[in-house]
N, C-alpha and C positions, 0 to 999 in steps of 0.2 A: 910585265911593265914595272910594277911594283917592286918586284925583283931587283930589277936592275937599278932602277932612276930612284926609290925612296934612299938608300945609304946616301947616294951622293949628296942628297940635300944637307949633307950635315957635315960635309967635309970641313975640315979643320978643329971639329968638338969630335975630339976619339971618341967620350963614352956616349955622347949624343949616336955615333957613326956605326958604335958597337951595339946600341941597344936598337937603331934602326933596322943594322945587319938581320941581327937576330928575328924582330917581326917578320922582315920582309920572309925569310926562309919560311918563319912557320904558315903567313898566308901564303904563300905561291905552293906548297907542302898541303893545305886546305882545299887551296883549289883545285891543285891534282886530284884529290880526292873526290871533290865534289865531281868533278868532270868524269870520273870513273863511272860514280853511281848514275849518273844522267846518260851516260853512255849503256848503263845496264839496265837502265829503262826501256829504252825504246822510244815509242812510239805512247808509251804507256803512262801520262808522267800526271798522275793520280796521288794524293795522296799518302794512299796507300802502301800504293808501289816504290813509289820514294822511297816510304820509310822500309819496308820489305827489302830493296836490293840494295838500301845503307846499313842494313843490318845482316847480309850473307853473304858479303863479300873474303873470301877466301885467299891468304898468301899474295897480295898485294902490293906489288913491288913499285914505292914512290922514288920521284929522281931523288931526292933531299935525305933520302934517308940512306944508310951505310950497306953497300953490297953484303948481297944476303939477308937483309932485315925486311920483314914480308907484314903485313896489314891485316887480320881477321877481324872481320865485325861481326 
């Protein structure tokens, strides 16, 4: 959502529209992330565990990032 609909809000202010652009990619780029790690939870969503499968995540391939560019935590 954020994705799409935050640039818009600023149509007609280019560096307002550029510097929204920018946000929006890096949280929808975060969320991917997070949803990974929550995905590699399980069933298991502890502390712990959290902090464990945000920290072993291996070659990671987000949409937002450049074909071939992979994630290790």
């Amino acid at each position: 959502m954020i994705k799409h609909h935050y640039p818009g809000m600023f149509a007609g202010e280019p560096k307002l529209q550029a510097a929204a652009e920018k946000a929006a990619a890096r949280v929808y780029e975060l969320t991917q992330f997070l949803v990974q790690v929550l995905k590699a939870c399980k069933d298991d969503l502890s502390r712990e565990n959290i902090l464990k499968q945000a920290t072993s995540l291996r070659e990671l391939a987000l949409p937002m990032l450049l074909p071939g560019i992979t994630v290790s935590t």
